[in-house]
C-alpha positions as a Markdown table, in Angstrom:
| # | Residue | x | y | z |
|---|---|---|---|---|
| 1 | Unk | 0.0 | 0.0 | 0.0 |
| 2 | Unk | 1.4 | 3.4 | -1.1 |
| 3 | Unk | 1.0 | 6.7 | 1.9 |
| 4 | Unk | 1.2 | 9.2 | 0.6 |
| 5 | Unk | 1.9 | 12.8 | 2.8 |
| 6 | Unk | 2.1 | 15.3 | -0.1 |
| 7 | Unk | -0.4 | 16.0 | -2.3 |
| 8 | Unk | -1.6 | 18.3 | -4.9 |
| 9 | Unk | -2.9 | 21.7 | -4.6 |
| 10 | Unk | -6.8 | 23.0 | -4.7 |
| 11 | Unk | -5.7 | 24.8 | -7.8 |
| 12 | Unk | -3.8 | 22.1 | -9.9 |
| 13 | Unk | -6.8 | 19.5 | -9.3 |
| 14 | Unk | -9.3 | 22.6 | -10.4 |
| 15 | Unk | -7.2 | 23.3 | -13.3 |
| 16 | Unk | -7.1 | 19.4 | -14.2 |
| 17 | Unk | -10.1 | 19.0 | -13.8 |
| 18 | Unk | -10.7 | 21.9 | -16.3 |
| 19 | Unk | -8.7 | 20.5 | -18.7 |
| 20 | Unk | -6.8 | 24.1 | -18.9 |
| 21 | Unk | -3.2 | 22.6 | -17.9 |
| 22 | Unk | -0.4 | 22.1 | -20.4 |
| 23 | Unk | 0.9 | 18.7 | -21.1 |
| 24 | Unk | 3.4 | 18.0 | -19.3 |
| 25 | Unk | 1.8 | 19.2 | -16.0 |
| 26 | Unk | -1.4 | 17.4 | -17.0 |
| 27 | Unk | 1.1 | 14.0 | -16.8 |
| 28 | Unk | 2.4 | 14.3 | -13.4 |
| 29 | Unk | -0.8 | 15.2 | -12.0 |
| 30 | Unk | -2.9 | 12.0 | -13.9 |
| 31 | Unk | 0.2 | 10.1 | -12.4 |
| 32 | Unk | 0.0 | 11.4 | -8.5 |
| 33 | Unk | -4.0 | 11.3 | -8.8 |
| 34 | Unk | -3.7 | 7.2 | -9.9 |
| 35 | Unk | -1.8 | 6.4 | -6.7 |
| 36 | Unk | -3.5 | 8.6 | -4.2 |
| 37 | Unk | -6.9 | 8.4 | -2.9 |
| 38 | Unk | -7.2 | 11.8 | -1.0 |
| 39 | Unk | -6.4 | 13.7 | -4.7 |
| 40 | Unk | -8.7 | 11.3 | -6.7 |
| 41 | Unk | -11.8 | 11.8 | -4.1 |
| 42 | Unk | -10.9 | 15.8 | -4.9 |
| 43 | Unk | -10.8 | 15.0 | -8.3 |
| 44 | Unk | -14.0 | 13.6 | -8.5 |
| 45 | Unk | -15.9 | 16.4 | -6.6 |
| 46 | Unk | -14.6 | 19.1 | -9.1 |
| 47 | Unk | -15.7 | 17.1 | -11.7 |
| 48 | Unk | -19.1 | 17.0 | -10.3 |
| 49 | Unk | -19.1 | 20.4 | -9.5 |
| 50 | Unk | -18.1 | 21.1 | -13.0 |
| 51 | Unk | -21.0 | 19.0 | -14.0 |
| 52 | Unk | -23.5 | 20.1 | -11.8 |
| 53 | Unk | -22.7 | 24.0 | -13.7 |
| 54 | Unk | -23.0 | 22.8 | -16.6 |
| 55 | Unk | -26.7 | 20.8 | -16.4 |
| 56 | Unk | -27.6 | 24.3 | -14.8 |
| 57 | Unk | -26.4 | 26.2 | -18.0 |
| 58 | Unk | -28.2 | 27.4 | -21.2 |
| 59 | Unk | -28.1 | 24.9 | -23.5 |
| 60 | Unk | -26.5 | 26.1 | -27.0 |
| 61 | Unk | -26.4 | 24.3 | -30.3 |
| 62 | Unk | -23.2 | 23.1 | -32.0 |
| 63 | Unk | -23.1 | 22.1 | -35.5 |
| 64 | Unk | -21.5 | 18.7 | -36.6 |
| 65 | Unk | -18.4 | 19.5 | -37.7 |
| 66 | Unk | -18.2 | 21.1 | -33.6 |
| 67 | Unk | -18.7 | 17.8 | -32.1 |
| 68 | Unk | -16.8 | 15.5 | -34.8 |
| 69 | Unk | -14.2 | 18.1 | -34.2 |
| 70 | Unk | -14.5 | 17.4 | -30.4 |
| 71 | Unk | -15.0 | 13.8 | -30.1 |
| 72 | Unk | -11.8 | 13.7 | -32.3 |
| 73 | Unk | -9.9 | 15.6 | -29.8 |
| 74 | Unk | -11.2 | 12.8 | -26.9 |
| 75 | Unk | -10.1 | 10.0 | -29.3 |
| 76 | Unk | -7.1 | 11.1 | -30.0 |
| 77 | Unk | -5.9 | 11.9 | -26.4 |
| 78 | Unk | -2.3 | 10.5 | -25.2 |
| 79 | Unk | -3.3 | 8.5 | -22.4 |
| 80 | Unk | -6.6 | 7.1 | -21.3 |
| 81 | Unk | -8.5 | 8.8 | -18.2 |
| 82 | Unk | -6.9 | 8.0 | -15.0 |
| 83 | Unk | -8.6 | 5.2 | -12.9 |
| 84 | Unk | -8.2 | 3.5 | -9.2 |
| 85 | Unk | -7.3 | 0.4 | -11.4 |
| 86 | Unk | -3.6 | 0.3 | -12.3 |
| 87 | Unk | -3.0 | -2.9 | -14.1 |
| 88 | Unk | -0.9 | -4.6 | -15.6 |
| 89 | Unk | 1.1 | -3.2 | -12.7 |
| 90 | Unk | 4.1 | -1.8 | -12.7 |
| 91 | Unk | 6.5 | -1.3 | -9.9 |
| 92 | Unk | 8.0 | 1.8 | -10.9 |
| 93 | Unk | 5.7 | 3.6 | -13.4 |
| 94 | Unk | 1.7 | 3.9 | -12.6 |
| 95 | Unk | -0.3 | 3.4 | -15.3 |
| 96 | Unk | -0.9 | 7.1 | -17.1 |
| 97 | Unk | 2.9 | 7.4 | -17.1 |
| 98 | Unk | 3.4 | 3.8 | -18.7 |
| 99 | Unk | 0.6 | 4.0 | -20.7 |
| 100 | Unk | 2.1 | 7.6 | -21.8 |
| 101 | Unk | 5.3 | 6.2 | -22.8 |
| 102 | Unk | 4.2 | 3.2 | -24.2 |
| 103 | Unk | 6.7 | 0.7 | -22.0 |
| 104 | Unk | 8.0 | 0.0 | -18.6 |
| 105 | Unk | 10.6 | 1.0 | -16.4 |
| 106 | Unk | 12.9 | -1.8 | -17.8 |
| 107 | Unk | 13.0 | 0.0 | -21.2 |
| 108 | Unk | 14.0 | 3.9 | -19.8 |
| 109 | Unk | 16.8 | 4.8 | -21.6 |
| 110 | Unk | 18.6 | 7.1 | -19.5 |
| 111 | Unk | 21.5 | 9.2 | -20.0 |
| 112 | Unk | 24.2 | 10.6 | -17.4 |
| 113 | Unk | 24.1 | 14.0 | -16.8 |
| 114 | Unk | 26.8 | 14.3 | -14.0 |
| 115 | Unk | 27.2 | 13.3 | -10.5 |
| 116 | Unk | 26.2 | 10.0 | -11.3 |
| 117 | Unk | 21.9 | 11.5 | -11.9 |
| 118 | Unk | 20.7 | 10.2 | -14.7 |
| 119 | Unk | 18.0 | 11.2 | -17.1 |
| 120 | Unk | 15.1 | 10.7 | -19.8 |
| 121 | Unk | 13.3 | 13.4 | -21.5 |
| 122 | Unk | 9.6 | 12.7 | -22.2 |
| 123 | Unk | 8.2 | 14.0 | -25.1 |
| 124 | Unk | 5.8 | 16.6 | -24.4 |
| 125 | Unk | 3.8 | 19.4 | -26.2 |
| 126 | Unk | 3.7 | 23.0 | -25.1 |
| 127 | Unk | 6.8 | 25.4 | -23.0 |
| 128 | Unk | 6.5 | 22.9 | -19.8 |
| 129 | Unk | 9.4 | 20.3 | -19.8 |
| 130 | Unk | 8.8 | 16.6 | -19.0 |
| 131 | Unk | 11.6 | 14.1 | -17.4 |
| 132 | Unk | 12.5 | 10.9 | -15.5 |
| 133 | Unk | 15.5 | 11.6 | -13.4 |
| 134 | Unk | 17.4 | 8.8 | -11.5 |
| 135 | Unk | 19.6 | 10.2 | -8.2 |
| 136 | Unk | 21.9 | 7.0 | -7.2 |
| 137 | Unk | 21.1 | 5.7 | -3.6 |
| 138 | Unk | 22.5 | 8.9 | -0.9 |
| 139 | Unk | 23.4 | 11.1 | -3.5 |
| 140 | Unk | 22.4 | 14.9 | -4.1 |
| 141 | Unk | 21.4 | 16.8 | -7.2 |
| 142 | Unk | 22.9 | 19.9 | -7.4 |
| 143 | Unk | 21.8 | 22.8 | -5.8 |
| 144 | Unk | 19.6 | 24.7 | -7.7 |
| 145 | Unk | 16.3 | 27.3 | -7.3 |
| 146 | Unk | 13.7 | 27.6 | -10.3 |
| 147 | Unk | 12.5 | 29.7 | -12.3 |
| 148 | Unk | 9.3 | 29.1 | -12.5 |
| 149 | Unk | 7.3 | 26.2 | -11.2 |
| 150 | Unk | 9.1 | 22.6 | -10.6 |
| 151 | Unk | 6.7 | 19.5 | -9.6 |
| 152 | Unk | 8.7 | 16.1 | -8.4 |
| 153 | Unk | 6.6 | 12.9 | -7.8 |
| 154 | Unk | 8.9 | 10.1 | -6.8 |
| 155 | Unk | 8.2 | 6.6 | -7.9 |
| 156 | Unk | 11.2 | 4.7 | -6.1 |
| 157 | Unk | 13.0 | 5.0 | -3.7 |
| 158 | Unk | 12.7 | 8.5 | -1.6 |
| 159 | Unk | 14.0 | 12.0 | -1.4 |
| 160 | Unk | 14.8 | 14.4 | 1.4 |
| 161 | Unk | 15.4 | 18.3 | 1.1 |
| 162 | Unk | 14.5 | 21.4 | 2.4 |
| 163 | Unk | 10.6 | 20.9 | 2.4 |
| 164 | Unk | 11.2 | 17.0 | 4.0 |
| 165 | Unk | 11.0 | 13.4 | 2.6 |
| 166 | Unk | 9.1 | 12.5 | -0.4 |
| 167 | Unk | 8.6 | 8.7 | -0.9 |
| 168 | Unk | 6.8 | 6.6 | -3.6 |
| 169 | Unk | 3.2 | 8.7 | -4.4 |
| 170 | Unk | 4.6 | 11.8 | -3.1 |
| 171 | Unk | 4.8 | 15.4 | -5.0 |
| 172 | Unk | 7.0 | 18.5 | -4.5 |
| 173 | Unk | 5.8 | 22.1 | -5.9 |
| 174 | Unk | 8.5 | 24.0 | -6.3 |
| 175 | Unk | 7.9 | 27.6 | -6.8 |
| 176 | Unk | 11.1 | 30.4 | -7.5 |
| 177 | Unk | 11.2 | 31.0 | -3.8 |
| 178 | Unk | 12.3 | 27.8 | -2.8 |
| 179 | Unk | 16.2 | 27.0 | -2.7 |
| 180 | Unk | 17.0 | 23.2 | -2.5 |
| 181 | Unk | 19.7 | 20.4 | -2.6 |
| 182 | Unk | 17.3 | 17.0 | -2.6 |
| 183 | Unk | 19.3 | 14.3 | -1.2 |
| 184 | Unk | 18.5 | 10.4 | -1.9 |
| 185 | Unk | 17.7 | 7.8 | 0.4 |
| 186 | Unk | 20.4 | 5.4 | 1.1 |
| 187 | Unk | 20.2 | 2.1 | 0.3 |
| 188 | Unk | 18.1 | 2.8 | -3.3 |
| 189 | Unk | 18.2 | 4.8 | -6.2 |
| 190 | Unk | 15.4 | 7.8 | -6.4 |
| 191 | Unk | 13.6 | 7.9 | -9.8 |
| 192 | Unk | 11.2 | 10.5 | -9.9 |
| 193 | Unk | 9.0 | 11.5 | -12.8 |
| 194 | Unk | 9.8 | 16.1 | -12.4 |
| 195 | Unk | 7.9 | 19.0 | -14.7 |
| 196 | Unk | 9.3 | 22.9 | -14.9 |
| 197 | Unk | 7.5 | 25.3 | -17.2 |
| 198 | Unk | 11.1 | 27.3 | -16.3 |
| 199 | Unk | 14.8 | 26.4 | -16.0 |
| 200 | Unk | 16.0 | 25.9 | -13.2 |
| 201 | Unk | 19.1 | 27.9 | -11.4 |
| 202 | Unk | 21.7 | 25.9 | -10.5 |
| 203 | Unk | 24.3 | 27.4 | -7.7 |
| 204 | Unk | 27.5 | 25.6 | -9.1 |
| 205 | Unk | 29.3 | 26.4 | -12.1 |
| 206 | Unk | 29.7 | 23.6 | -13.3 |
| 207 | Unk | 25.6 | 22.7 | -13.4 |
| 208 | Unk | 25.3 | 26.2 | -15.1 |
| 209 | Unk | 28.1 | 25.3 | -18.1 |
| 210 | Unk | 26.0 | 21.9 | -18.8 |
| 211 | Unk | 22.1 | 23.2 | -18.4 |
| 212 | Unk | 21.9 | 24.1 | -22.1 |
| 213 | Unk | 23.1 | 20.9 | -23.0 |
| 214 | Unk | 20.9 | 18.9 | -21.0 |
| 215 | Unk | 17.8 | 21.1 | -21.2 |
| 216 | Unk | 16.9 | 21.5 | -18.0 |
């Protein structure tokens, strides 16, 4: 059983459950919501808010191009909606994150990108960046601030910074304010699935010299 202490915000669900949030963000938070019952049971009352506003709404006509043109869009979506059900299982990657990449954890191909962190860019539409990062068992990324928004959701292993420990179901929001050196658990590698609609600001040189070529 996954516990998970840190969740997503009033505004993120709102805005998922909108449909108003760019890809990438849209991913991690389908992920977090299929692995934690608190966010899902949020979920599901702003949908039926949503729903509720709409029944109470003047109906208006739509021609048939509008709905073909719609029900297009549904069909063509890249994942399905997130459920409680997550199977086939996997033990790293819940199901709108496999389902999204089309394979398991086994078939990440991940590339170094110093001090032993390794990472895979997912292919996202939109200015909001996508990755799977994997910190080696009681090692440190460097230290860095954003620039913009940063969400981390750890799917093995666990992190510790600033804000505390984030295990398997748990998300980080990172906003520009926040400074932070996250620091892997010992004993396991931390692979976490992270999103910034901004680069970040790394502190060391080095980091700085390298972020153009890693994209981050």
């Amino acid at each position: 059983m996954t516990t998970i202490t840190h969740h997503l915000t009033d505004d993120l669900i709102l805005s998922y459950s909108a449909g108003i949030l760019p890809e990438a963000v849209d991913l991690i938070v389908a992920t977090h919501i299929s692995l934690c019952d608190e966010c899902r049971a949020a979920l599901a009352a702003q949908d039926a808010v949503g729903g509720a506003v709409l029944e109470r709404g003047r109906a208006e006509g739509v021609s048939d191009a509008c709905l073909a043109g719609t029900l297009a869009k549904i069909r063509g979506k890249d994942w399905p909606e997130t459920t409680q059900h997550d199977t086939p299982r996997d033990p790293v990657l819940p199901a709108p994150l496999r389902d999204y990449m089309g394979g398991s954890a086994d078939a990440i191909r991940w590339r170094p990108v110093g001090m032993g962190v390794k990472q895979a860019v997912l292919r996202t539409k939109g200015t909001a960046k996508a990755r799977l990062l994997r910190i080696p068992a009681g090692a440190a990324m460097p230290d860095h601030s954003h620039r913009g928004m940063e969400l981390t959701m750890v799917l093995k292993g666990a992190y510790s910074d600033a804000d505390g420990r984030f295990a398997r179901g748990d998300i980080e929001i990172a906003h520009e304010e926040l400074h932070h050196t996250p620091v892997a658990d010992v004993g396991e590698d931390c692979i976490c699935l992270a999103v910034n609609d901004g680069p970040l600001r790394f502190k060391g040189i080095l980091p700085r010299l390298a972020q153009p070529f890693l994209g981050i």
